[in-house]
N, C-alpha and C positions, 0 to 999 in steps of 0.2 A: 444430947447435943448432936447435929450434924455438921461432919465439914464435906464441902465442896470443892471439888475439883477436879482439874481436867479441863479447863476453858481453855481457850489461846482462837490464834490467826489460821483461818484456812482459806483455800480458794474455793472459790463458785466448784461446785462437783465436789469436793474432797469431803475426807471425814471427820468428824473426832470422836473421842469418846468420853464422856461425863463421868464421876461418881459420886458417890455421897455415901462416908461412913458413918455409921452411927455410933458413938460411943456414950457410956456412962449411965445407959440402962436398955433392956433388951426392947425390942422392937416387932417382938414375936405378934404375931395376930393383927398387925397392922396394917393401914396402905401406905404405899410412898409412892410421891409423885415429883415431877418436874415440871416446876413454872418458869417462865420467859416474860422479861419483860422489855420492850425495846421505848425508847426516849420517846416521846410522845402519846404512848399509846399504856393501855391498862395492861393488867396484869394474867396472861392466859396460862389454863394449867395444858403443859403440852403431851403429857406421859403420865400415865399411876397404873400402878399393879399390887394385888394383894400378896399378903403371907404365902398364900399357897402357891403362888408366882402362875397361876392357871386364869387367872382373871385378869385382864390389862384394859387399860383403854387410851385413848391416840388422839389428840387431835385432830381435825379432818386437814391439817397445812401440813402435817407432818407424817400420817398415812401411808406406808409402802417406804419410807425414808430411815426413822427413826423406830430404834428396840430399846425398849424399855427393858430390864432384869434384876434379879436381886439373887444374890448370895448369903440365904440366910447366918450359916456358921462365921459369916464373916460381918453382918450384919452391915452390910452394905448393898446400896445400887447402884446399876450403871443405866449410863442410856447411850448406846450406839448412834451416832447422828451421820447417815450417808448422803449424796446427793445433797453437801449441804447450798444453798442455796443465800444470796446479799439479806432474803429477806428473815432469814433463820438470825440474823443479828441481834443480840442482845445479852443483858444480863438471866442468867438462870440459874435458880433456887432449884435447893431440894428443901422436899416438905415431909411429915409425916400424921396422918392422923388416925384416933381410933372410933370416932362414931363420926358425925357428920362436919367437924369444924377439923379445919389445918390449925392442929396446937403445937409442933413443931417445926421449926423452919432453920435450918442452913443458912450460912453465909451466901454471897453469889458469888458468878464466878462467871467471868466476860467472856461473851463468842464472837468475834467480828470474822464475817464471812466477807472477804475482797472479791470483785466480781475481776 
């Protein structure tokens, strides 16, 4: 299971920070990622990083803004969200998977960025 959190209200420039714990079996060897979804629009994955926390990848809106990380012993990730920006609004998921399908998935957890 993943819980989520760390959402709330920021302004245009400021920051937060995300996480997602995992409980209730390990998560070793994995990838985790965070998806965002904003009212209208589909569902983008915006962050994922492997196990060995040396591979990541970013979406190109969130590039230079946003760190992705994970604390294995704690089996948790976070995602630093800087320079956020009205358009960073939305609902965000964390996910986990081990071969090509997201078969875990987090609660979400609201970001409303005020400009």
């Amino acid at each position: 299971q993943l819980q989520a959190s760390g959402g709330g209200l920021a302004q245009a420039g400021g920051s937060l920070r995300l996480s997602c714990a995992a409980t209730g079996r390990t998560f070793s060897g994995s990838n985790m990622g965070w998806f965002r979804q904003a009212p209208g629009k589909e569902r983008e994955l915006v962050a994922s990083i492997w196990w060995s926390s040396t591979i990541t990848h970013y979406g190109d809106s969130v590039k230079g803004r946003f760190t992705i990380s994970r604390d294995n012993a704690k089996n948790t990730v976070y995602m630093q969200m800087d320079s956020l920006k009205p358009e960073d609004t939305a609902v965000y998921s964390c996910a986990a998977r081990f071969g090509h399908d997201w078969d875990y998935w987090g609660q979400g957890t609201q970001v409303t960025v005020s400009s």
